[in-house]
C-alpha positions in Angstrom: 49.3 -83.6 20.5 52.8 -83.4 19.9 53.0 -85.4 16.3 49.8 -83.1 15.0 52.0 -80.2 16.2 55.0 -81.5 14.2 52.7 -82.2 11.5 51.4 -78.3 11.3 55.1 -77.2 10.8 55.0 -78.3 7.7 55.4 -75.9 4.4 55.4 -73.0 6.8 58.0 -70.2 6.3 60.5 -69.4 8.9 58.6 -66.6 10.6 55.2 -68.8 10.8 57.4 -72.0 12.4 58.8 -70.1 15.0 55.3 -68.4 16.3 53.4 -72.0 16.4 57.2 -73.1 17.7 56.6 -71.0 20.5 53.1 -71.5 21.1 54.1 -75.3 21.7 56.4 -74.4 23.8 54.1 -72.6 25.9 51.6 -75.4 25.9 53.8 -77.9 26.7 54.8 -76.0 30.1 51.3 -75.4 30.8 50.6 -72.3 29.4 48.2 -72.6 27.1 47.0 -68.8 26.2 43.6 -70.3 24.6 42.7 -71.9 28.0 42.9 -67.8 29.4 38.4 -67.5 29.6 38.4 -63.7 30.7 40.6 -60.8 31.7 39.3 -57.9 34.1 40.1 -54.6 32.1 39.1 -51.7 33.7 40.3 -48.7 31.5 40.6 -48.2 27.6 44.1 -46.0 26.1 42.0 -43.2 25.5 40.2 -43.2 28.8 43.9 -43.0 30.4 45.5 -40.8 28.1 42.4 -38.0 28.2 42.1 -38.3 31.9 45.7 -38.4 32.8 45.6 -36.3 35.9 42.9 -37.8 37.1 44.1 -41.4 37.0 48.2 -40.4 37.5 49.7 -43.3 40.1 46.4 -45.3 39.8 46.6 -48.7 38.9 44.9 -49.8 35.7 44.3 -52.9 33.5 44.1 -53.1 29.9 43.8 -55.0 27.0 44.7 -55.2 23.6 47.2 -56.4 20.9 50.9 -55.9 21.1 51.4 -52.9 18.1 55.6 -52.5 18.8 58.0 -53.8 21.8 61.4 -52.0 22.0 63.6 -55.0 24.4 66.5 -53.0 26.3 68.0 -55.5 28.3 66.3 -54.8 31.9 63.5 -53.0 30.9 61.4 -52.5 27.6 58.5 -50.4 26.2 55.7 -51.7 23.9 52.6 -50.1 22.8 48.9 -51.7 23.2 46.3 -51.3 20.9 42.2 -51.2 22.0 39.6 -50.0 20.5 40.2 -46.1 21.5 43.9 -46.2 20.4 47.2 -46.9 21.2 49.1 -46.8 24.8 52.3 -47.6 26.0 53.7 -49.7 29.0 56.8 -49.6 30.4 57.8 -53.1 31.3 60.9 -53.8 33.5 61.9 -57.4 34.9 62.2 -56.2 38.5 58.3 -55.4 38.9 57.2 -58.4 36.6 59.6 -60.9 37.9 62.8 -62.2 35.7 60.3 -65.4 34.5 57.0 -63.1 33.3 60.2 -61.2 31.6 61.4 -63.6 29.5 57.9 -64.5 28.7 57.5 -61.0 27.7 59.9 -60.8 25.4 59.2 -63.8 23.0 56.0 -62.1 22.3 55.7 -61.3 18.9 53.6 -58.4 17.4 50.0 -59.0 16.7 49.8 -60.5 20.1 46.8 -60.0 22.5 48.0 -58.9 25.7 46.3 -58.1 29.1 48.6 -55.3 30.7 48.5 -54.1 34.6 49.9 -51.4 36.4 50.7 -47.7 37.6 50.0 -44.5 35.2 52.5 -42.0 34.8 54.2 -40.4 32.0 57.6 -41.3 30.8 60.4 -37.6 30.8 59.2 -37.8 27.3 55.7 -36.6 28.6 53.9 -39.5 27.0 51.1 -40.8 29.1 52.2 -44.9 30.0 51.5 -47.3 32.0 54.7 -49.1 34.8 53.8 -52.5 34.3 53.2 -55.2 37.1 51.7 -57.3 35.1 51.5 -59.0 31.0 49.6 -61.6 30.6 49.6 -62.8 26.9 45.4 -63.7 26.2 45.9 -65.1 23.0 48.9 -65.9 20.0 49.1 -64.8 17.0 50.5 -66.8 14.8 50.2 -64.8 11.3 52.2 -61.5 10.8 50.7 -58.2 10.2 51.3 -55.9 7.6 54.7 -53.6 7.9 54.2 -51.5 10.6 55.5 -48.4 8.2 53.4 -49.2 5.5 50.5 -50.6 6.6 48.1 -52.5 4.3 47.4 -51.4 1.0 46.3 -53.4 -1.1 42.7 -52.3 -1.0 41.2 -55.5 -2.5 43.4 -57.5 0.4 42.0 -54.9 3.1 38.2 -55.7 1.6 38.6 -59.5 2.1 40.7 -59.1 5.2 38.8 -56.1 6.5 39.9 -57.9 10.3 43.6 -57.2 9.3 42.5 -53.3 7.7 40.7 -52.5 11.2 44.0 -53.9 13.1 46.6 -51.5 11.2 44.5 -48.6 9.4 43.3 -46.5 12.6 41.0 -44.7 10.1 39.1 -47.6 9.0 38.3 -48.0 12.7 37.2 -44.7 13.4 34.7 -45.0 9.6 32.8 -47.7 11.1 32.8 -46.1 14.6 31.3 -43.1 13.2 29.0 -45.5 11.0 27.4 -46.9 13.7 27.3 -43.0 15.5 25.4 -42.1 12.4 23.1 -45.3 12.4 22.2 -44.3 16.2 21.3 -41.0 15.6 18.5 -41.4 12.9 17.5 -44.2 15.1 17.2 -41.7 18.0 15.9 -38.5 15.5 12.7 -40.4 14.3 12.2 -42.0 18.2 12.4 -38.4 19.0 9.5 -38.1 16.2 7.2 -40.4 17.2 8.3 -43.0 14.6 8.3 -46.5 15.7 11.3 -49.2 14.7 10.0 -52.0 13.0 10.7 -55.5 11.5 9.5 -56.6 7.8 10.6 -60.1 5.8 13.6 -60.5 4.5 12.3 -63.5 2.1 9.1 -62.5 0.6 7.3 -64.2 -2.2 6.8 -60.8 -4.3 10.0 -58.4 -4.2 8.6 -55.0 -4.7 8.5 -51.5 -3.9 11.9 -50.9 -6.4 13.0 -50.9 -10.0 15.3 -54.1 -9.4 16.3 -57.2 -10.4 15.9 -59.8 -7.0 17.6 -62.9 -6.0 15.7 -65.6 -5.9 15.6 -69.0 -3.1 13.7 -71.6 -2.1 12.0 -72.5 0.8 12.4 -76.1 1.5 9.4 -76.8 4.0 6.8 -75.0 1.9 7.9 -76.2 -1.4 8.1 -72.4 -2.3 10.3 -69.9 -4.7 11.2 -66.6 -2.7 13.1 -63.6 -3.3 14.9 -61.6 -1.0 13.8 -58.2 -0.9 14.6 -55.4 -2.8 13.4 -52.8 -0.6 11.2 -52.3 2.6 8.4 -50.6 0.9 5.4 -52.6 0.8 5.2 -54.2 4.0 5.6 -50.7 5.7 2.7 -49.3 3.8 0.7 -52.6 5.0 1.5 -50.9 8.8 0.0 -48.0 7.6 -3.1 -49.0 6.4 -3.5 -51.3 9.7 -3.2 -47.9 12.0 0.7 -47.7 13.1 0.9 -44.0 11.7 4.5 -43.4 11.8 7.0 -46.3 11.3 10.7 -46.9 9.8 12.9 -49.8 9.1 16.4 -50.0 8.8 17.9 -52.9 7.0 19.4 -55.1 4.7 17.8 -54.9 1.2 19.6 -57.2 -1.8 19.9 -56.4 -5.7 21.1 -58.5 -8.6 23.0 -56.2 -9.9 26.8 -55.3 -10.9 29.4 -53.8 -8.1 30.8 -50.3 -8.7 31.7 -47.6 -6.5 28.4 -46.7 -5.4 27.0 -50.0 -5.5 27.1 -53.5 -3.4 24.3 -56.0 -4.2 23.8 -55.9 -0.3 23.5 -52.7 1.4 21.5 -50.8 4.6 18.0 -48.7 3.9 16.2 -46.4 5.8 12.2 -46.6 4.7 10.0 -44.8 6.7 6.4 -44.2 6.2 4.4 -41.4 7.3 0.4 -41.0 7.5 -1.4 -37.8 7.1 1.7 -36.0 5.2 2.8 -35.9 1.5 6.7 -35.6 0.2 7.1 -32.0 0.8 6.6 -33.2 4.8 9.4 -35.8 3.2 11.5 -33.0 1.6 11.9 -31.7 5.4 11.9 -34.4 7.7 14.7 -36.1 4.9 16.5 -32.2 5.4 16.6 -31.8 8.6 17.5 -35.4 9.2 20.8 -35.1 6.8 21.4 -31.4 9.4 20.8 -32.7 12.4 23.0 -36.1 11.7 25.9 -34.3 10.7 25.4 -32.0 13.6 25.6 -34.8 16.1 28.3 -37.0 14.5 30.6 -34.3 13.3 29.8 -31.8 15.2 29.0 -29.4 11.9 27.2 -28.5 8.7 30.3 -28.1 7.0 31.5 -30.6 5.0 33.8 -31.3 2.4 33.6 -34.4 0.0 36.0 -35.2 -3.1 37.4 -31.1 -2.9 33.4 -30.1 -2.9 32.6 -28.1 0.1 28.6 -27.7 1.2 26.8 -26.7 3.9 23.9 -28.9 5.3 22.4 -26.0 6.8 21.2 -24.0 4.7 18.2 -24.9 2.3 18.5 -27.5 -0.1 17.9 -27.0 -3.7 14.6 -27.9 -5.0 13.4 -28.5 -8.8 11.6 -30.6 -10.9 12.7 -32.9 -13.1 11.4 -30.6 -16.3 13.2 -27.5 -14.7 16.7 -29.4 -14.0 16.7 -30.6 -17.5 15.8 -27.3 -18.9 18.0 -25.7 -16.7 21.1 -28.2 -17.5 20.4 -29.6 -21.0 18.3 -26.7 -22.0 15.7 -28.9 -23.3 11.9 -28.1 -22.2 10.1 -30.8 -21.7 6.6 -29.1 -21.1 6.7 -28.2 -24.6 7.0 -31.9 -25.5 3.3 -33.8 -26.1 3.7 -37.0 -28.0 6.1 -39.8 -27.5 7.1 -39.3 -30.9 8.5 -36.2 -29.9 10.3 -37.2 -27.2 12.1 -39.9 -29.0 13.0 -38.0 -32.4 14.5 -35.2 -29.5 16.2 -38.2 -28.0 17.9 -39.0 -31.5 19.1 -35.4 -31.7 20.9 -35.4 -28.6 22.3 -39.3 -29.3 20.6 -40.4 -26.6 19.5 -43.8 -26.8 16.3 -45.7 -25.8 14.1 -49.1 -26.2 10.9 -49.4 -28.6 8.9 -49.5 -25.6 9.9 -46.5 -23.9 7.6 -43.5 -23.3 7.6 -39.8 -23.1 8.5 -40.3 -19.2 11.0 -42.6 -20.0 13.0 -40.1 -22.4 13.1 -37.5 -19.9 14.3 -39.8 -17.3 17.1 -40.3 -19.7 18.1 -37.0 -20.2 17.9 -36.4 -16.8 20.1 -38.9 -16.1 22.7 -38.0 -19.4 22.9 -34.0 -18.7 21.6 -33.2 -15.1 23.0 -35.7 -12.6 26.9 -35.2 -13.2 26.1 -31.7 -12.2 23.9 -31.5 -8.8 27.2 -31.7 -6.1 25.5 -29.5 -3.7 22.1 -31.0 -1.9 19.0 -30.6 -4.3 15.7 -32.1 -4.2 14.9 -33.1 -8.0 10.4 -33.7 -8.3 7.9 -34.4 -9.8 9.0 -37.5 -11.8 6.9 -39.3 -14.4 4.4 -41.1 -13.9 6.1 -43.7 -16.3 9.1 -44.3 -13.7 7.5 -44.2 -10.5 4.8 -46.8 -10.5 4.3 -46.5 -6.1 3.6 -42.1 -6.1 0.6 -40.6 -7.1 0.3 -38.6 -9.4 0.1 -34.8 -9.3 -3.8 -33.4 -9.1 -3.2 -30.3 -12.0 -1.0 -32.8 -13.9 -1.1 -36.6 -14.3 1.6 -37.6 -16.3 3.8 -36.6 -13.3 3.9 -37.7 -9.7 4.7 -36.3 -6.3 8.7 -37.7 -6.1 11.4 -36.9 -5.5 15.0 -37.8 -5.0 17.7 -36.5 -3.2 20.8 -35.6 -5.3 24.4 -34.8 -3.6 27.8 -35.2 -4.5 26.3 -36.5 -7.9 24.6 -39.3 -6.1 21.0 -40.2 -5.4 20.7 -40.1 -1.4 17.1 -40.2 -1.2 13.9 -41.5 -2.8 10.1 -40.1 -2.0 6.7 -40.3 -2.9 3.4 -38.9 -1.8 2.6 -42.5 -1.5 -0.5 -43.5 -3.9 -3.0 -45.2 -1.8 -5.6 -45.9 -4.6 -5.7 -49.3 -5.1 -7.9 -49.4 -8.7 -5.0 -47.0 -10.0 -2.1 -49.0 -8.1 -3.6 -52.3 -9.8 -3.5 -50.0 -13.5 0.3 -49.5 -12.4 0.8 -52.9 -11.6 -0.3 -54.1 -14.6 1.8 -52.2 -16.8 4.6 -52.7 -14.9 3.9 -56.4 -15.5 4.0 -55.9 -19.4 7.1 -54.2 -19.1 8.5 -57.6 -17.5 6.7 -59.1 -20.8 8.8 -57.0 -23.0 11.8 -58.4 -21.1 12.3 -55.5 -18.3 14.0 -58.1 -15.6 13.5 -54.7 -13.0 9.6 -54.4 -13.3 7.4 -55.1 -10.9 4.6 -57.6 -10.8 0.5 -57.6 -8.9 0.9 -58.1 -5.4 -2.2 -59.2 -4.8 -2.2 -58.8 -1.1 -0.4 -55.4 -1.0 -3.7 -54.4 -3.6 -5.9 -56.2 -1.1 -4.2 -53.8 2.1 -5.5 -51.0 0.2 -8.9 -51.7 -0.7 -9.0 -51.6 3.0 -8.1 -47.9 2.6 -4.1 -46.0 3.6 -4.3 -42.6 4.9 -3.0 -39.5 2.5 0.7 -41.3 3.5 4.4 -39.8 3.0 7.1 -41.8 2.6 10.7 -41.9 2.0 14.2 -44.6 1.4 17.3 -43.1 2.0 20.5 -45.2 1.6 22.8 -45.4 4.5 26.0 -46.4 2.8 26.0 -43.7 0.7 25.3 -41.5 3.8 28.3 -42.8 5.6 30.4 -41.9 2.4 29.1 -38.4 2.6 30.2 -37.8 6.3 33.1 -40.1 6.5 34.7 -38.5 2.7 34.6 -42.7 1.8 35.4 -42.6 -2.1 33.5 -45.8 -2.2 30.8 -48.1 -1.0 33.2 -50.9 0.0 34.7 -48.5 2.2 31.7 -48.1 4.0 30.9 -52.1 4.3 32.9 -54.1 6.9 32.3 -57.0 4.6 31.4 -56.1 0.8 30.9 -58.4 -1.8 33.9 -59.4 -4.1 34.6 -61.9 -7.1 35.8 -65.1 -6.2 39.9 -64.8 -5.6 40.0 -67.9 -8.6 
């Protein structure tokens, strides 16, 4: 034990030695702090410090990791931190005994310390804790960032998001409010009659989204998979087989680049509907964004990037002809041929493929003049039919579909159909997405043949809707980025 101790010393600097230097110490007077199995905390620092008069000369335990220690010969303050925040003890030798003392102060900071005693508040007026008891749980033997400073570096705090949630309180209180926000949808659509449910995560067909999938193998079956791109298709199976209300939340994965508003993995909400078409979407997605907010925040009123917006009041709604007529001032309804839309495209440098259609080019200049503009909540429909392969189309106009998507803060939030449930024209659909994939279109769909086969058995008129929950934490957390909003985002390779 001793000679692989020795042997662990080595290339360390100074500061490293002399933590495992103690820890050795400790062991070999056996004191091992890893052998410690459990540790009876009854109170948290913010339980103590918000219910100080109820809990004044009471005797507490808590646990946590040692933030700062202050040694003044006799006596000493240090500060624990738990999950709710940041206390401090008052530790003296003559209530913890002169040994426990000298234990306590060769504990370095990142420690994790178990802490018993009286509350009371120093002349300072600082809610504390007279110490009977420290009981060191487990060593730390790297050092934390600077205590001033903190830690920075934000691709370090990414790859060490353990050492981010230990010295940036804020990061702590954005996934706290994360999984607040997670709870409450959950406990909006209960409230709705919705039921929770579980769909494959390796499927051999990943539809239901314009995406390029990973792709695996299963071993046992001899069988490529891909891991879904979205929750769509199996949720629509529940329809058809009578579960009239249903949702999902849960990992979907893209092959796709990282930027700020992307992550190859990241959280959707699908939920699906019977009996209801997207405007029911439009307000159920409405008053879900309200009501979240609401109970998280505990307002409407938000402010993102210097962009303040109120969730209460109505969101915007226009179709995808009106927003680019209204931001590019181009009108599309006047457009008939595909010729058309592509010698307008070339007037406006927009570029496109050969095989792109008249549905296509207005996608494009949606996305070129109208998205950079729609910070404040608005519902963009009625999408062509050409980009939304999963809708049905409109009754009094079928080169469009019932869509739409939920723009704020220049991001899409939200995606919606009235959910097409006719399975001769969801075959036609299929199919052309499939010659897209011919033409080298790596995000087309292909024929799910049992998906087709769920609705020859016939789906109910259906509504349905995918909202992305990362970028809904950014929105009520002010994240400037998705990575911000993942404990554990993807990154490139350190080498």
């Amino acid at each position: 034990m001793q000679e692989n101790a020795e042997q662990t010393l080595d290339g360390l600097n100074e500061i490293l030695r002399l933590r495992r230097e103690k820890l050795f110490e400790m062991q070999k007077n056996g004191k091992n702090p890893f052998e410690i199995m459990k540790y009876d905390v009854t109170h948290h620092s913010g339980d103590i410090i918000n219910n100080y008069e109820e809990l004044e000369g009471k005797t507490v335990s808590v646990a946590g990791r040692l933030m700062s220690k202050r040694v003044m010969g006799k006596a000493s303050f240090c500060h624990i931190q738990d999950i709710q925040g940041n206390i401090q003890a008052y530790v003296a030798r003559d209530c913890i005994g002169e040994e426990s003392y000298a234990c306590f102060k060769k504990l370095d900071i990142g420690d994790i310390v178990g802490v018993k005693g009286e509350v009371f508040k120093t002349k300072t007026g600082e809610v504390s804790i007279h110490a009977s008891e420290v009981l060191l749980l487990s060593k730390s033997l790297q050092v934390l960032p600077e205590k001033f400073h903190g830690l920075k570096d934000t691709d370090m705090r990414y790859r060490q998001r353990y050492v981010d949630l230990i010295v940036n309180q804020e990061v702590k209180e954005t996934f706290i409010k994360r999984s607040k926000i997670i709870s409450e949808i959950r406990r909006y659509l209960d409230n709705m009659g919705f039921i929770e449910v579980e769909t494959p995560v390796l499927v051999p067909n990943a539809g239901g989204a314009a995406a390029r999938p990973f792709d695996t193998h299963y071993n046992a079956l001899d069988e490529d998979v891909h891991l879904r791109i979205s929750l769509e298709l199996y949720l629509k199976r529940l329809i058809v087989g009578g579960l009239e209300r249903v949702y999902e939340i849960g990992r979907v994965f893209r092959n796709e680049g990282l930027s700020v508003r992307h992550n190859p993995e990241f959280t959707l909400l699908e939920l699906y509907q019977a009996y209801t078409d997207y405007h029911g979407m439009m307000d159920l997605c409405e008053n879900l964004f309200r009501d979240v907010a609401l109970k998280v925040l505990g307002t409407t009123k938000i402010t993102y990037e210097g962009v303040e917006m109120d969730l209460s009041k109505p969101f915007e709604r226009l179709t995808m002809v009106d927003a680019v007529r209204k931001y590019a001032g181009v009108d599309f309804s006047e457009i008939k041929t595909e010729e058309e839309a592509k010698k307008l495209a070339d007037q406006y440098h927009i570029e496109y493929e050969d095989r792109h259609k008249k549905g296509d080019i207005l996608n494009l200049f949606f996305e070129k003049f109208v998205e950079e503009k729609l910070d404040q909540p608005t519902f963009i429909m009625d999408h062509p039919v050409e980009i939304s392969p999963l809708a049905k189309r409109k009754p009094n106009d079928p080169d469009y579909t019932e869509r739409f998507e939920l723009f704020i803060t220049k991001r899409e939030m939200a995606n919606a159909f009235s959910e097409l449930n006719d399975p001769i024209d969801q075959r036609a659909r299929f199919e052309a997405q499939e010659e897209l994939k011919r033409q080298g279109d790596e995000e087309a769909n292909t024929i799910d043949e049992d998906f087709l086969n769920a609705l020859e058995h016939g789906m109910p008129p259906t509504g349905g809707i995918g909202i992305g929950i990362d970028r809904l934490v950014m929105l009520l957390t002010g994240a400037a980025a998705i990575r911000d909003v993942l404990l554990f985002p993807t990154m490139k390779p350190l080498d």
